[in-house]
TORTORSE-463796 format. One record per residue (C-alpha): residue in one letter; x, y, z. Coordinates in nm, 3 decimals, decimal comma. Layout:
# TORTORSE-463796
   aa        px        py        pz
    a         X         Y         Z
...
***
This chain:
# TORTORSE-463796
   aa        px        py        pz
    x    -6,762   -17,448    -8,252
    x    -6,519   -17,538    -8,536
    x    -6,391   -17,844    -8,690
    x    -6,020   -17,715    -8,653
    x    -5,753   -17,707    -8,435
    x    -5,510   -17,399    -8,417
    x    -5,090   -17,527    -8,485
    x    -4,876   -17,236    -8,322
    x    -4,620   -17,139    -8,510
    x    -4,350   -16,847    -8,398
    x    -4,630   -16,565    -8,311
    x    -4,880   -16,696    -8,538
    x    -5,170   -16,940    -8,502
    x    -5,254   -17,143    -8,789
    x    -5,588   -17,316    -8,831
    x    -5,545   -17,709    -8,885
    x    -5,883   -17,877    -9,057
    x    -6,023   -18,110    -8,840
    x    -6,042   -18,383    -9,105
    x    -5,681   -18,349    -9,172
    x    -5,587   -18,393    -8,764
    x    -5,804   -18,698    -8,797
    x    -5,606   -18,845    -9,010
    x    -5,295   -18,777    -8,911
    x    -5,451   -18,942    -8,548
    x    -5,572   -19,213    -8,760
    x    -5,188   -19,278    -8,907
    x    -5,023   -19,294    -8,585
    x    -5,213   -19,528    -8,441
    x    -5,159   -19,749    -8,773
    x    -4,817   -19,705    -8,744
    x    -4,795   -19,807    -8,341
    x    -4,997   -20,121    -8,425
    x    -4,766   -20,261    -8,675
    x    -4,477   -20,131    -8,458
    x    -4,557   -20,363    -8,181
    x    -4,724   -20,666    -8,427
    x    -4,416   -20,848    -8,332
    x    -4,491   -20,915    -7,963
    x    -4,609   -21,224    -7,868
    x    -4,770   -21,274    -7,531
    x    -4,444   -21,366    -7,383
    x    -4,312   -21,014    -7,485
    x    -4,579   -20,823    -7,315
    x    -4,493   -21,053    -6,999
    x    -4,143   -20,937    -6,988
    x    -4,201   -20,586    -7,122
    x    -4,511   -20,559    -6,845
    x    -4,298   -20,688    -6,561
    x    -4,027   -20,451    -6,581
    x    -4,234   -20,186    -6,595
    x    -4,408   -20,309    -6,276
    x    -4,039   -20,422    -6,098
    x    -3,826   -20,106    -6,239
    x    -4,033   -19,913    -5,998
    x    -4,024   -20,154    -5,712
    x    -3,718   -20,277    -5,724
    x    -3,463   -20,095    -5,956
    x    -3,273   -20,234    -6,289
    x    -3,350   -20,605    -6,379
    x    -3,102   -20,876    -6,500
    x    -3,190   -21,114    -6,741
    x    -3,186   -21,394    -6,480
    x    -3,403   -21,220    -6,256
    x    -3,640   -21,182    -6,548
    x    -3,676   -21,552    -6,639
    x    -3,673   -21,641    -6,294
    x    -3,960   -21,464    -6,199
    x    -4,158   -21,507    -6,525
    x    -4,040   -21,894    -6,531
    x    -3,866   -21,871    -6,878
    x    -3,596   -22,015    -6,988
    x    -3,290   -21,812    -6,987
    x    -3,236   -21,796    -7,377
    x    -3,593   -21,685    -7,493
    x    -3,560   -21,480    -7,173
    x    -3,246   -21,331    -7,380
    x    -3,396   -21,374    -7,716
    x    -3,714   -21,176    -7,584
    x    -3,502   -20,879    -7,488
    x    -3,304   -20,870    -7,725
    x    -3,630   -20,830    -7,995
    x    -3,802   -20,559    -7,747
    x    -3,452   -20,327    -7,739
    x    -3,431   -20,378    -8,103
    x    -3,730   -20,175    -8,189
    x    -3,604   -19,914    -7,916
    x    -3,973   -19,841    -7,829
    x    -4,033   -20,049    -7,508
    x    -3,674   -20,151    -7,295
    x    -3,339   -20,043    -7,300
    x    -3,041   -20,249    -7,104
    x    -2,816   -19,942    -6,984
    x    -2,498   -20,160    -6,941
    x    -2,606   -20,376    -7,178
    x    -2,690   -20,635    -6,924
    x    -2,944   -20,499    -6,685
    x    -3,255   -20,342    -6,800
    x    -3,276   -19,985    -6,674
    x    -3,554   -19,809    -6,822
    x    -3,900   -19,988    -6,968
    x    -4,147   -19,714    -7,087
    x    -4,237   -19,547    -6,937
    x    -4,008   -19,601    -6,633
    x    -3,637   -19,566    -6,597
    x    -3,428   -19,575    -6,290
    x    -3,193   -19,320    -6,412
    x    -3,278   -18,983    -6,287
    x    -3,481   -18,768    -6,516
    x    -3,669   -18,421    -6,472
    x    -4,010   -18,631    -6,518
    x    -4,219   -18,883    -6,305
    x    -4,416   -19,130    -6,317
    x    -4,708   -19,238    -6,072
    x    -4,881   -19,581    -6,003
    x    -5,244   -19,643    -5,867
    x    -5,019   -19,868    -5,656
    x    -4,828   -19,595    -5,469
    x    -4,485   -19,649    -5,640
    x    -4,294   -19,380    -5,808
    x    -4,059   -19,332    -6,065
    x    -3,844   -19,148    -6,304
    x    -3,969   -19,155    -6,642
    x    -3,833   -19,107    -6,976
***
């Protein structure tokens, strides 16, 4: 067996060095670590919990949010507002309501998503 992977490209298959897919591997996974550096443990709270509650329940308001999680409404806010930012982990549809926490969304979509739990949902 070889150390390479073969890229298709149009009609052609191109032999990638395995070394070279190894570091690319090795640069993404740099790059997702410093992408989500700025999370505290409150973040992955609220980020965690709408994913759970997006497929139980449907979009999430703020209040519902701190409510549950027993925040205060403003880092509740300020939390959100950090996590849409970097446009990785939540997005509030209306601007209000958070509709889609990766990888769930309420809005229709030609993918799924599946849960040990039983629960189903679109996904991005």
């Amino acid at each position: 067996m070889s150390d390479r992977i073969l890229l298709g490209l149009g009609r052609h298959m191109l032999p990638i060095p395995g070394w070279l897919v190894r570091r690319a591997v090795e640069a993404g996974a740099r790059k997702a670590r410093a992408g989500s550096g700025f999370m505290t443990a409150d973040h992955h709270r609220v980020r965690d919990f709408a994913v759970v509650q997006l497929a139980q329940c449907g979009p999430l308001t703020t209040d519902a949010i701190a409510r549950d999680l027993d925040l205060s409404l403003e880092r509740t806010q300020v939390i959100l507002d950090e996590l849409e930012r970097h446009l990785t982990y939540l997005f509030r549809g209306d601007g209000e309501a958070v509709t889609w926490a990766y990888p769930v969304t309420v809005a229709p979509t030609p993918h799924h998503a599946a849960f040990t739990t039983g629960e189903e949902a679109y996904s991005p």
